[in-house]
KOLBA-672743 format. One record per residue (C-alpha): residue in one letter; x, y, z. Coordinates in steps of 0.5 Angstrom, whole numbers, padded with zeros to 4 digits, always signed. Example, Ala and Ser with C-alpha at 12.3 -4.5 7.8 and 13.67 -1.06 7.14 Angstrom:
<rs>
A+0025-0009+0016S+0027-0002+0014
</rs>
This chain:
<rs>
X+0000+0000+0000X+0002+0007-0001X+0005+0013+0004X+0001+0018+0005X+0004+0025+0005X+0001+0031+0009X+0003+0038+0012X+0000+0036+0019X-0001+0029+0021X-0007+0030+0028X-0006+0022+0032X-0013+0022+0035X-0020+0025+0033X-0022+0028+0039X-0025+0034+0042X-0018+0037+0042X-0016+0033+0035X-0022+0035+0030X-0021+0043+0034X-0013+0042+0031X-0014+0040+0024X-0020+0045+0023X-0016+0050+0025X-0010+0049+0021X-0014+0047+0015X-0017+0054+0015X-0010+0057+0017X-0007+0053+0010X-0005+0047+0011X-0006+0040+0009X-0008+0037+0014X-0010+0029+0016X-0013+0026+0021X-0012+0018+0024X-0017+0015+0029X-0019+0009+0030X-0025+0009+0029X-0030+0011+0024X-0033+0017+0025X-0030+0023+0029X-0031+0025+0036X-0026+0021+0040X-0027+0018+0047X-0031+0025+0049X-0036+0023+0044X-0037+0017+0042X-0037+0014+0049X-0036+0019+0054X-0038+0026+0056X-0044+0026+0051X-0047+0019+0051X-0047+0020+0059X-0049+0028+0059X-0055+0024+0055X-0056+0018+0059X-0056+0024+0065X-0062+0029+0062X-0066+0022+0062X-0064+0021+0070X-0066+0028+0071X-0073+0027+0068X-0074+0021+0072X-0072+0025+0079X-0076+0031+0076X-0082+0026+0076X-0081+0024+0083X-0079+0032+0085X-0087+0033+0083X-0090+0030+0088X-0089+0036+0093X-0091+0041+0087X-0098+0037+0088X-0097+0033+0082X-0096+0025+0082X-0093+0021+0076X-0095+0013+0076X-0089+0009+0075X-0085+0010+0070X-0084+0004+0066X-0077+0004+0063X-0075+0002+0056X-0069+0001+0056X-0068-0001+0048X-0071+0006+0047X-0066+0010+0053X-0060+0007+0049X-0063+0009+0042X-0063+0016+0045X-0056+0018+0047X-0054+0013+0041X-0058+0019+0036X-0054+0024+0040X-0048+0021+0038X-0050+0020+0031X-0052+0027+0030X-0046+0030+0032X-0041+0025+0029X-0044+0027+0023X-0043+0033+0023X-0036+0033+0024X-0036+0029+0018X-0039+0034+0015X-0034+0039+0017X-0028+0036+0015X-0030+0034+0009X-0031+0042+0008X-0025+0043+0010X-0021+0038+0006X-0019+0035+0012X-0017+0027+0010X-0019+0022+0015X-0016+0015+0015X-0018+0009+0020X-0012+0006+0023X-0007+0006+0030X-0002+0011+0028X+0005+0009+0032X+0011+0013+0030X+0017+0009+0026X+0021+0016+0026X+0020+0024+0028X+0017+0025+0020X+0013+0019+0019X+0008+0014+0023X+0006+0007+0021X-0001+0006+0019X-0004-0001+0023X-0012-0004+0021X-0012+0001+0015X-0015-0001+0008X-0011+0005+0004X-0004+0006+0006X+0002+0004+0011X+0003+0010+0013X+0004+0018+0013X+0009+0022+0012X+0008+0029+0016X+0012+0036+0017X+0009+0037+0024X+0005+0032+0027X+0000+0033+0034X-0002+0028+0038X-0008+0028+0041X-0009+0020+0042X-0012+0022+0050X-0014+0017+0056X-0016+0011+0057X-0019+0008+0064X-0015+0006+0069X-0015-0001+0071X-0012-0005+0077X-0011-0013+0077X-0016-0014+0082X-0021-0012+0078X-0019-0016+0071X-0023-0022+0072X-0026-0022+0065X-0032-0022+0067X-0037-0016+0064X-0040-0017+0072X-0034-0011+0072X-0035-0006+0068X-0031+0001+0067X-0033+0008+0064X-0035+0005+0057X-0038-0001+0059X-0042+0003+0063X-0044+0007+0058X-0047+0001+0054X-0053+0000+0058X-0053-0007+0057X-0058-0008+0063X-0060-0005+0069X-0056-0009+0075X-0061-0009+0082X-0055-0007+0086X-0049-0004+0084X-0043-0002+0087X-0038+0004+0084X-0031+0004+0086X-0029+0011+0086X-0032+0018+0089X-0029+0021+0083X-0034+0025+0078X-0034+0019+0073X-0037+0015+0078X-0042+0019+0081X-0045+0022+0075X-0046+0015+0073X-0048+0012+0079X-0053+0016+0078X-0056+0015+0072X-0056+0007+0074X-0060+0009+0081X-0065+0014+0078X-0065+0007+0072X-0068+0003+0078X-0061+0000+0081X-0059+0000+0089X-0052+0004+0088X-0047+0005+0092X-0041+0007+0093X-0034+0006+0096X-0028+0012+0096X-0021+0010+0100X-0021+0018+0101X-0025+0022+0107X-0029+0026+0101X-0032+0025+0095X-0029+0029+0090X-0023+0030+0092X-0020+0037+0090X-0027+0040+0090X-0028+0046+0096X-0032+0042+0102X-0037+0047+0101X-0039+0046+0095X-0039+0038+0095X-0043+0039+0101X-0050+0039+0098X-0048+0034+0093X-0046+0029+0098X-0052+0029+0103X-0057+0029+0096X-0053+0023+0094X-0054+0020+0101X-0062+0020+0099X-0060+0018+0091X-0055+0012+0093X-0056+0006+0098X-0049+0007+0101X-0043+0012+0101X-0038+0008+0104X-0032+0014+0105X-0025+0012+0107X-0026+0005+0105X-0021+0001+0101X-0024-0005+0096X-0018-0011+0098X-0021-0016+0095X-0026-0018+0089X-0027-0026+0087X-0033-0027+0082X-0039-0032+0085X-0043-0035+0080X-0047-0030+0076X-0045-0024+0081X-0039-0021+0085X-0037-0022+0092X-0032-0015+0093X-0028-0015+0101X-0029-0008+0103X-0024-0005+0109X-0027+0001+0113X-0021+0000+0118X-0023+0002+0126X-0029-0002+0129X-0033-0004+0122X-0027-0007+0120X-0026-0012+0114X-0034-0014+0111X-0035-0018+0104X-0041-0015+0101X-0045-0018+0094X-0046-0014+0088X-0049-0016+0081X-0044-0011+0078X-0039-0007+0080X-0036+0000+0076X-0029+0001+0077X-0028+0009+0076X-0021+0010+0079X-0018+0015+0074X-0015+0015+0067X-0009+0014+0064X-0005+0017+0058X-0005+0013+0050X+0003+0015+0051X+0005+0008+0051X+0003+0004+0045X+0004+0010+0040X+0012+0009+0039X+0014+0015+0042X+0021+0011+0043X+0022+0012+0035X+0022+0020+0037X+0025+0025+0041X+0018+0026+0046X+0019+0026+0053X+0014+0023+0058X+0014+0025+0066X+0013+0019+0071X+0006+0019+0070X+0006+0018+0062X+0003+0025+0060X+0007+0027+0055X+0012+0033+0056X+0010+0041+0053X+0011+0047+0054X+0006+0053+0054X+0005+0053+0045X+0004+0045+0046X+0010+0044+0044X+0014+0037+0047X+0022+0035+0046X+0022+0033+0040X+0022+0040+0035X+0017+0036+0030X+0012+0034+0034X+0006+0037+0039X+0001+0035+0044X-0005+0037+0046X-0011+0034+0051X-0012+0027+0056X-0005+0025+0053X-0001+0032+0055X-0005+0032+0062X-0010+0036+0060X-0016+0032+0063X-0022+0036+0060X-0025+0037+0052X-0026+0044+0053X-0019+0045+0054X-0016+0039+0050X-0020+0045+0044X-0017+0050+0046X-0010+0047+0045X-0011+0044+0039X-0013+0051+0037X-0006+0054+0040X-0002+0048+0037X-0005+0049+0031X-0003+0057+0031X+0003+0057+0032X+0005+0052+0027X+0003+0058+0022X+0007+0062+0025X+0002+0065+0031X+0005+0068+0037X+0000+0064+0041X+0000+0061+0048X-0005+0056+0052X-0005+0061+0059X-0012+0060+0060X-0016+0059+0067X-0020+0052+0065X-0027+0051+0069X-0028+0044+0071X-0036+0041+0071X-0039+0035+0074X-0046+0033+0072X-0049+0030+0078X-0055+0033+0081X-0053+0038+0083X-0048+0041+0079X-0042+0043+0082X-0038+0048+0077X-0030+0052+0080X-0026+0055+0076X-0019+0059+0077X-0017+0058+0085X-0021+0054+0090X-0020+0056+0097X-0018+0049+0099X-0012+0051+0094X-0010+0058+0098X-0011+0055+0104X-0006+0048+0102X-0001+0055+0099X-0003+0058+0105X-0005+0064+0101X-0009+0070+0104X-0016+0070+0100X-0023+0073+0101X-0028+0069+0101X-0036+0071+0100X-0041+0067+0099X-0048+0068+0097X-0053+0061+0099X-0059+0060+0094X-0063+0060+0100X-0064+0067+0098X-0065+0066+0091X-0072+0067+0089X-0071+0063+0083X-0067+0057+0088X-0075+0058+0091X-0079+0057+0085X-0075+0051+0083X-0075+0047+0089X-0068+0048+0090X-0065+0053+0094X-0059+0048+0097X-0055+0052+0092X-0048+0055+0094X-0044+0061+0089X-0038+0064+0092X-0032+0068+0090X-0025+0068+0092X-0021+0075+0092X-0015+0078+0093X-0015+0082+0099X-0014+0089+0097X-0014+0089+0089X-0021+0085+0091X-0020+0081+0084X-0023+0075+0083X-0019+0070+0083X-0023+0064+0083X-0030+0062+0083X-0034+0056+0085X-0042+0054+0083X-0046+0048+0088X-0054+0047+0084X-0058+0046+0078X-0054+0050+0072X-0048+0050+0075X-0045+0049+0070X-0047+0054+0065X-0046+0059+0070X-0039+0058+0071X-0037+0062+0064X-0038+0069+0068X-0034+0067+0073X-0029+0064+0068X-0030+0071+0064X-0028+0074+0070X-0022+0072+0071X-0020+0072+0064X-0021+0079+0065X-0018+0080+0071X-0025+0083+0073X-0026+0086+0081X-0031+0085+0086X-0034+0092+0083X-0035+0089+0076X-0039+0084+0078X-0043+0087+0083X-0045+0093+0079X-0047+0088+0073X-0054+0089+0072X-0056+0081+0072X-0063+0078+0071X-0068+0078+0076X-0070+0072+0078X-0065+0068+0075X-0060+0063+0078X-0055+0067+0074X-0056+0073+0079X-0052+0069+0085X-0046+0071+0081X-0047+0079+0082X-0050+0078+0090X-0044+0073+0092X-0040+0081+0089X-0045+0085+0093X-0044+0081+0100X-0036+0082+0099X-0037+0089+0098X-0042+0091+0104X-0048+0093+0097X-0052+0086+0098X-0060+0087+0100X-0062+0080+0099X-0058+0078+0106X-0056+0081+0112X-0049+0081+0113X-0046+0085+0119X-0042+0091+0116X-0035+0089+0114X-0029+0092+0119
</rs>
């Protein structure tokens, strides 16, 4: 089979890889994509964010159902078809990935099915392709992302162990499910499984879930979950798992006086983290360093130690599609010559219910660095439009520096947390100050207006709550 020759050679179809050849497309280049599937979309679309965001919206039609009856409004049963649930992420998925088809086929951008794995700085091999043994390129961005995490315990070979992806694939509605790992992954997911009709637990080595979150913010999460969830066994170690008959027998240790107990599951989810797609792509054959974890080595334009190669997203520890994007448009940029940098604040999201949002410093983060923040908050029990939705659990806060008053993080517990966070994202990118936001005129009534109230409670303005007069 022949070579194929391009400008820049994108490993990976992702959220970051597809952003990376579109943008160098329009800025000139010929550019070609090589994934390993099909369709474009990489792990975020095709078994990740979006089916999972989709399986979530049908958890919170189901929660909203039993929300109603304190409304005055009851539901009977719902009765669930789970053929007809999959069908709906799987036209999700299908309508976006055609899309993105439809976009790199405007812009001239080849996409060839196949594992890429580099042979030198110039050229990588092309495996399971019916069109070429390999590609030649001038530059080349890698953006072949993550993969679940996985330890030996759990490698059974029994579908009775699933991981994100499997999940995902809803092959059936275990009666009890334990997920190991308190991270976003596993109770986003746990929480589609417990509203689908699943007795969910969930257990996590440390004090918290979701470690590196502001205690605050998690705080309304965890005692919804408390509700949602039949268990949430914190500090608690899985020692053991042994497969018994058609369910799984899984030794837990809480230490202290609860001690080592054997609980049964139908299924287990394993959700202990990812790991980078550094290691299978013949990095070996180039002059591409990786850090002790995988990740690969880069500086602020995505370049990594190798002058031909760059890397962007999961791969490079990024961790998140937005910011995986935002790379490949950076790394994209300074091949045409840009004087472009990736210096962004990045917002994290996790889509459970409620939604927990933060962007820039968390105040966990300034009291580990021992640095002097201030914090105003303002609780959505004040909130009118918290009241009319059911929903004044909420929490909005800013972290400032005490004497500029700028914003220097800001962090959303509640319905839409997620969608409010851009205007704290927004404001730092600015280096917007507590009067900013305060004096801009939000909605009334909204959600959107906890932004601006959690300002004026900083600057003594609030009339919505009391706050004693600030020395």
């Amino acid at each position: 089979m022949p070579t194929h020759k391009t400008d820049i050679l994108v490993m990976g179809g992702g959220p970051g890889g597809y952003a990376a050849a579109f943008r160098a497309a329009d800025l000139g280049f010929d550019v070609t994509i090589v994934d390993n599937d099909e369709r474009l979309g990489g792990t975020c679309l095709l078994r990740g964010c979006i089916p999972s965001k989709a399986l979530l919206h049908v958890a919170a039609v189901l929660s909203e159902t039993r929300e109603a009856e304190k409304l005055g409004i009851t539901f009977g049963k719902p009765r669930i078809d789970l053929d007809r649930v999959r069908g709906f992420a799987t036209g999700v998925i299908d309508k976006l990935t055609s899309g993105l088809s439809g976009l790199a086929r405007q812009r001239k951008v080849t996409h060839i099915r196949g594992r890429a794995e580099f042979g030198s700085s110039q050229r990588v091999k092309i495996q399971g392709s019916t069109e070429f043994d390999g590609v030649a390129f001038t530059y080349a961005i890698v953006a072949t992302g993550s993969r679940p995490s996985h330890l030996p315990m759990f490698d059974l070979g029994s579908n009775r162990i699933m991981d994100s992806t499997a999940a995902l694939e809803l092959e059936e509605i275990p009666e009890n499910l334990l997920v190991v790992g308190g991270g976003y992954i596993g109770l986003e997911l746990g929480t589609v499984y417990a509203e689908l009709g699943s007795t969910v637990s969930v257990v996590e080595m440390t004090d918290g879930l979701l470690p590196g979150a502001d205690r605050d913010l998690v705080a309304p999460l965890q005692k919804r979950l408390g509700t949602l969830f039949d268990r949430l066994m914190l500090k608690t170690a899985v020692r053991k798992v042994v497969l018994k008959d058609d369910q799984v027998a899984v030794t837990l240790d809480a230490g202290g006086r609860d001690g080592v107990s054997e609980q049964i599951y139908d299924r287990l989810l394993v959700s202990i983290g990812r790991t980078p797609n550094s290691d299978t792509i013949g990095l070996r054959n180039t002059n591409v360093e990786r850090d002790e974890r995988g990740f690969i080595v880069i500086d602020e334009q995505q370049r990594t130690t190798d002058d031909r190669i760059f890397a962007i997203g999961d791969v490079a520890g990024g961790g998140l599609a937005h910011r995986a994007a935002h790379e490949g448009r950076v790394a994209a940029e300074v091949l045409a010559g840009h004087s472009s940098a990736f210096e962004k604040v990045v917002p994290a999201v996790v889509f459970t219910d409620p939604e927990i949002a933060w962007v820039g410093l968390t105040e966990t983060e300034a009291t580990a660095a021992r640095r002097s923040v201030e914090v105003a908050k303002f609780p959505w029990a004040a909130s009118g439009r918290a009241a009319s939705l059911g929903r004044s659990d909420g929490l909005t806060k800013l972290i400032l520096e005490p004497g500029t008053e700028r914003v220097l993080g800001v962090g959303i517990v509640g319905p839409g947390a997620g969608d409010l966070i851009a205007e704290g994202t927004l404001a730092i990118e600015m280096a917007a100050v507590a009067t900013d936001v305060a004096e801009t005129v939000h909605p009334h009534p909204t959600l959107s207006e906890s932004v601006g109230l959690a300002a004026e409670v900083f600057k003594g303005t609030v009339t919505d709550l009391y706050v004693p007069k600030r020395k």
